[in-house]
C-alpha positions in Angstrom: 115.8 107.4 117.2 112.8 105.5 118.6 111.7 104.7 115.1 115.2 103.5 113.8 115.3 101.6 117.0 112.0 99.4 116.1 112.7 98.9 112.8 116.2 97.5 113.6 114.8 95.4 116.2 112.0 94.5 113.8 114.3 93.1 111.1 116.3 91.5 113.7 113.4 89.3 114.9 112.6 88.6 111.1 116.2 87.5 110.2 115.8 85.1 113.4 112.9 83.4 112.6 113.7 83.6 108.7 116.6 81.5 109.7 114.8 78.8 111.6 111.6 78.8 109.6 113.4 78.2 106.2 112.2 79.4 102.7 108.7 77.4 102.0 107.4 78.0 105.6 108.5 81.8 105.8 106.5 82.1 102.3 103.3 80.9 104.3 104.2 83.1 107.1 104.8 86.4 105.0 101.2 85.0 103.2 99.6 85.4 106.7 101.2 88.8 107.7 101.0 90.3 104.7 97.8 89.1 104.1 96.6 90.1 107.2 97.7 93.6 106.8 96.7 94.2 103.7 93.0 93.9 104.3 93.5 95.7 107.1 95.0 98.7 105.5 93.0 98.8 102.4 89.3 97.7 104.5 90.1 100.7 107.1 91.8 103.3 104.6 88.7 104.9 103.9 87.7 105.2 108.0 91.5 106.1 108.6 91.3 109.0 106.2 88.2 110.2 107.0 88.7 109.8 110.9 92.0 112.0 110.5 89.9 114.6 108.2 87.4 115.3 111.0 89.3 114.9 114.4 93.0 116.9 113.7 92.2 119.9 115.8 88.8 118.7 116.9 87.8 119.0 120.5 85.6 116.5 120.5 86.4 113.3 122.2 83.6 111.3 121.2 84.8 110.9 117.6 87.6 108.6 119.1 85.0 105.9 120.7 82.8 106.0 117.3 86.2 105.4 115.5 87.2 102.3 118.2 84.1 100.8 117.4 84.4 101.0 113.7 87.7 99.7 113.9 86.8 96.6 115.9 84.0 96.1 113.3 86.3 96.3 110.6 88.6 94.4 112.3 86.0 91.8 112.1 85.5 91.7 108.8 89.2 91.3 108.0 89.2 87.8 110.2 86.7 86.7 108.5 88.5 87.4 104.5 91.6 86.3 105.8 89.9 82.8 107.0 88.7 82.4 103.4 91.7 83.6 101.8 94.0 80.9 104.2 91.8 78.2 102.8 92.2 79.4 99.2 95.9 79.5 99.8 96.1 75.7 101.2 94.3 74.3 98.4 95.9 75.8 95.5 99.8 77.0 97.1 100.4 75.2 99.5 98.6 72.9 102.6 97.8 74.6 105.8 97.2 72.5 108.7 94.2 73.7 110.4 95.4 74.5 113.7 97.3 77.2 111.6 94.6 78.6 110.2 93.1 79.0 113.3 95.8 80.9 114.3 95.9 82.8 111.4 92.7 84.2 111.4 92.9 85.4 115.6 96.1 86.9 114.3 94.5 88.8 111.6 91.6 90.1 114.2 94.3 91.7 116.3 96.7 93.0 114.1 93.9 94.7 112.4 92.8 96.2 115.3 96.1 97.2 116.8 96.4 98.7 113.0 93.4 100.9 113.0 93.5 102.1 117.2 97.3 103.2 116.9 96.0 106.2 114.5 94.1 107.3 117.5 97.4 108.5 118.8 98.9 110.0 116.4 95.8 112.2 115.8 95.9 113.1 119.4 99.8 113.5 118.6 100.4 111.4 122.0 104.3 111.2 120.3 105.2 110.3 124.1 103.1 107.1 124.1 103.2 106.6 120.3 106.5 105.6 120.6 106.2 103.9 124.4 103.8 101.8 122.2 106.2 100.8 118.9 108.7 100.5 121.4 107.0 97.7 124.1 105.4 95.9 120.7 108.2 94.7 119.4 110.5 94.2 122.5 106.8 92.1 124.2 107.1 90.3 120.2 111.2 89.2 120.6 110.7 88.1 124.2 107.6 85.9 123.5 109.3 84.6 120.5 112.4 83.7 122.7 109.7 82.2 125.2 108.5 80.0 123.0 111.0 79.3 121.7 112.8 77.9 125.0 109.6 76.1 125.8 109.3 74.0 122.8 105.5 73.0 122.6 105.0 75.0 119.6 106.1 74.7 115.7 108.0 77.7 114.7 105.8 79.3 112.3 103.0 79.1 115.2 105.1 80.6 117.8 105.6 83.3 115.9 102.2 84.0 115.1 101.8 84.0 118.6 104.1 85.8 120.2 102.9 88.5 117.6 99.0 88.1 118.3 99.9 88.9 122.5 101.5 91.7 121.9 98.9 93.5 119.4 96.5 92.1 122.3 98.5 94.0 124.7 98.7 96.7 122.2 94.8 97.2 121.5 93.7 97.1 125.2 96.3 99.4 126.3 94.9 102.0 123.3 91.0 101.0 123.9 91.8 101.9 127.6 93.3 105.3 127.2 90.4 106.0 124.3 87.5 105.3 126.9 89.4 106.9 129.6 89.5 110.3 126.9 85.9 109.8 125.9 83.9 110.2 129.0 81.0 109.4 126.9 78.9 106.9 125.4 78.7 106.5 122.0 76.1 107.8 120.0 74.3 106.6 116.6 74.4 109.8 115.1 78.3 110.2 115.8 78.9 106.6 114.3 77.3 107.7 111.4 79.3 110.9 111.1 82.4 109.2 111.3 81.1 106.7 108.5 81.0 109.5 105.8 83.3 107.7 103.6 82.3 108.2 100.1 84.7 110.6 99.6 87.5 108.5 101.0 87.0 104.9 98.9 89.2 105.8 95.9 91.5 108.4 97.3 92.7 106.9 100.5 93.2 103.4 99.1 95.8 104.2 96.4 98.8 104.4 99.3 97.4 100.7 101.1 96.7 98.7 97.8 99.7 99.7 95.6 102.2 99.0 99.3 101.4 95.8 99.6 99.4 94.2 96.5 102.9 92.8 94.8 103.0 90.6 98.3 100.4 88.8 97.2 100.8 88.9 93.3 104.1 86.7 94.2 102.0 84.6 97.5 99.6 83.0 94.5 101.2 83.1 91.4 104.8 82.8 91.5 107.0 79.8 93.1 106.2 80.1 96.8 110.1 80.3 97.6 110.2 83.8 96.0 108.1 85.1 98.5 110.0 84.4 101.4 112.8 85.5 99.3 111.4 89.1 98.3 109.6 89.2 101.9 113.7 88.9 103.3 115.0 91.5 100.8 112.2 94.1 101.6 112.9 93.7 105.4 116.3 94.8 104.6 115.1 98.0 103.3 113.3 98.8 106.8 115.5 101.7 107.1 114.7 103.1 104.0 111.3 103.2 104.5 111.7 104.4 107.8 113.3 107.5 106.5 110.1 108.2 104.5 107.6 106.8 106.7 108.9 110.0 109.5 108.7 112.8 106.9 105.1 111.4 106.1 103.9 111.0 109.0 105.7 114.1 110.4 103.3 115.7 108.1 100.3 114.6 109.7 101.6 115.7 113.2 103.3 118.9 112.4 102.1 122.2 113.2 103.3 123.9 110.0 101.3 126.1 107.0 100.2 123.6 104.5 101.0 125.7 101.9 104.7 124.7 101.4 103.5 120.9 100.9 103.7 120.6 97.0 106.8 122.9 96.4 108.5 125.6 99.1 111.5 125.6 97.7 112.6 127.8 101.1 112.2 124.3 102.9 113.6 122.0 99.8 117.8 121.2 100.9 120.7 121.7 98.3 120.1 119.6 95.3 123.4 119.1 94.5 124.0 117.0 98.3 120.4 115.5 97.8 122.1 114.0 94.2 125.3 112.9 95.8 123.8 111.4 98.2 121.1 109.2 96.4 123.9 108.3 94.2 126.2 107.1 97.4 122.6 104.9 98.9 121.7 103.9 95.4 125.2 102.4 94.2 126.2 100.9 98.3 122.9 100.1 100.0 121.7 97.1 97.7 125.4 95.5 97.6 125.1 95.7 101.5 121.7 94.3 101.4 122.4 91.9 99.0 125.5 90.6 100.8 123.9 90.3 104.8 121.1 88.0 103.5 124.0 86.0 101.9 126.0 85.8 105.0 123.7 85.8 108.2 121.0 83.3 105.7 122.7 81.7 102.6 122.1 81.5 99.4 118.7 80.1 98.7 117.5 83.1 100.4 119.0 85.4 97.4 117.5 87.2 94.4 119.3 88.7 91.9 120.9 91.7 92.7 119.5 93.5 90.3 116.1 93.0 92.2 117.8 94.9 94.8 118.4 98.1 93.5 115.5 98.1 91.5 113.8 97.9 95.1 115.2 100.6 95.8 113.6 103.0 93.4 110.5 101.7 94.5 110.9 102.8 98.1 112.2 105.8 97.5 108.8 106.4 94.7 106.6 105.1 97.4 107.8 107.6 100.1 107.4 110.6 97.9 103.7 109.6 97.4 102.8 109.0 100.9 104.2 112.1 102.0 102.2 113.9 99.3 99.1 111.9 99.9 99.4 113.1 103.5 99.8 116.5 102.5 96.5 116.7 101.3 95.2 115.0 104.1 96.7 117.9 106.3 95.3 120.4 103.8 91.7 119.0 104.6 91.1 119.1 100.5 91.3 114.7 100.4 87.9 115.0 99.8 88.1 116.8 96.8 90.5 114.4 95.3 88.8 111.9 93.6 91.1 110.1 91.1 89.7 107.5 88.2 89.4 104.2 89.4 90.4 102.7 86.1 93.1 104.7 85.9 94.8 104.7 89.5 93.8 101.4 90.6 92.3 99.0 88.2 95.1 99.3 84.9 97.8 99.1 87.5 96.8 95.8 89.1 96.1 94.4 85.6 99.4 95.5 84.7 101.1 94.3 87.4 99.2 90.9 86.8 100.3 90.2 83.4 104.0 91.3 84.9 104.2 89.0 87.3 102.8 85.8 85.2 105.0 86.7 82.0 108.2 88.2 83.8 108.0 86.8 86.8 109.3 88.8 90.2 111.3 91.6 87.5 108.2 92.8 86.0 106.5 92.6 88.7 108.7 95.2 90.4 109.3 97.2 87.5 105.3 97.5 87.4 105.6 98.7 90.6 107.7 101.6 89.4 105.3 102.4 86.8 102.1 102.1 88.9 104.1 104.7 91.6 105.2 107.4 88.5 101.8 107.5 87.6 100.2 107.8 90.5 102.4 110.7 91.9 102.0 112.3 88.8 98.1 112.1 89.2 98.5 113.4 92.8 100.8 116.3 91.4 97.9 117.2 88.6 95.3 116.9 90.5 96.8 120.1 92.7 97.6 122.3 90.1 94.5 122.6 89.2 
């Protein structure tokens, strides 16, 4: 319930400033956060992975200082991109005053942060303070928003960038705190360097982070800079969806069960015949609902074709079967042994869903996205039957 209250209150505070903002500015918004996140994700997937490899059911507390540290290093490096990235984007898309990009960039040093530190508690599976956490965030995120908004000495798009940075601020001390606090000890070169075995990691634990948010940033720099704010708006309406998946996956992780049901146990698998009807009721209502609250609560400019919508919708639905898969191995401890082809998994895809998104604009670029998933669940599945 905690989750499903977040992510409703998260796509409440994103309607609002949607509203306010107005298309072109909510594209260079949605630039920033996605932007942000996704060098985040795909910078610390490789620590992420092989942090949760080596700590689940692991005594020692020093591996969670070594892992801070990395993070905040990491977190470092993803400022610095983003910086360069924000000026590429104001010369060729779109002018970004520089205040902005100041802001921007100390956004993308906390959110990073907050990004990498909050795994520290679901590896301790501190559920009690994992959701005290998602749960102050977002309510600290809608009351500085309204803050700022009362006080009126900033421009919209800065106080929300803001009002988020404070609370990942809040967020990042409170975990550094309670990961020092566990510690009791220094760190230690040799640990920083165990935690840094990554090799292993690079391809494997990238394929969930790149493929999640790359189309972001396909439409960001080469399609009309309306369309993101647009597709940004429509995915934020399928927060629920994702939700749904997001809690099996990360159930997964946290769960105390035999690995061995997690490509098949057909014990634990529910009637197929309710699953079907059921898919069928989301499949045929949810996008018409979707589709219809952004033309109500925002207008019409804010509106992509429906079909968009329920082609979205496959997308989420691919993209939580292969995170909770990916995270099965993960539990398993065999990640390491899953080494996919580059070309195959990560390189084709993006070309393909280049060439989509500059001949067929945002359709191909989702229907890419369906591809890239089938294949890569598909590799996932191979990969254990061996």
């Amino acid at each position: 319930m905690s989750r499903l209250f977040t992510s409703s209150l998260s796509l409440f505070l994103a309607l609002a400033y949607s509203s306010l903002l107005g298309v072109e500015k909510r594209s260079v918004l949605s630039f920033a956060l996605v932007g942000s996140v996704f060098l985040a994700s795909v910078l610390s997937a490789p620590l992420i992975t092989r942090y949760r490899h080596i700590a689940i059911g692991n005594s020692d507390n020093s591996i969670h200082l070594n892992f801070a540290l990395l993070g905040l290093a990491v977190a470092c490096v993803v400022a610095l991109l983003m910086a360069v990235a924000s000026k590429i984007y104001s010369n060729v898309v779109t002018d970004v005053p520089t205040n902005l990009l100041l802001s921007i960039v100390i956004y993308a040093f906390f959110s990073s942060l907050s990004f990498i530190l909050h795994e520290f508690l679901l590896v301790k599976q501190f559920s009690k303070a994992y959701v005290l956490m998602d749960i102050s965030v977002i309510i600290m995120q809608v009351l500085l928003f309204a803050f700022f908004l009362i006080l009126d000495q900033l421009s919209l798009i800065t106080n929300v960038i803001i009002s988020l940075t404070l609370s990942y601020i809040f967020h990042t001390t409170s975990v550094l705190s309670l990961i020092f606090y566990i510690s009791g000890v220094a760190p230690t070169v040799a640990g920083i360097k165990e935690v840094m075995k990554l090799g292993p990691f690079l391809v494997s634990s990238n394929l969930v982070h790149v493929f999640d948010r790359v189309d972001k940033l396909f439409i960001a720099f080469f399609l009309p800079i309306g369309d993101l704010a647009r597709y940004m708006t429509m995915v934020a309406l399928y927060s629920p969806i994702r939700f749904f998946f997001d809690s099996r996956s990360k159930s997964v992780l946290v769960s105390k069960e035999n690995v061995a049901n997690s490509f098949g146990d057909k014990s634990q698998k529910p009637n197929r015949i309710f699953v079907i009807i059921c898919f069928l009721a989301i499949f045929t209502l949810y996008p018409l609902i979707a589709h219809a609250a952004i033309g109500l609560t925002l207008g019409r400019e804010w509106l992509l074709g429906i079909h968009l919508f329920y082609v979205y919708l496959i997308v989420e639905v691919l993209r939580g079967r292969f995170v909770e898969l990916f995270h099965w191995r993960i539990k398993s401890k065999d990640i390491q042994d899953f080494r996919p082809s580059v070309s195959l998994t990560i390189i084709l895809p993006l070309l393909l869903m280049l060439f989509a998104s500059l001949f067929y604009g945002l359709t191909g670029l989702v229907l890419a996205l369906i591809g890239t998933f089938l294949v890569l669940i598909r590799v996932l599945r191979s990969s254990d039957a061996k």
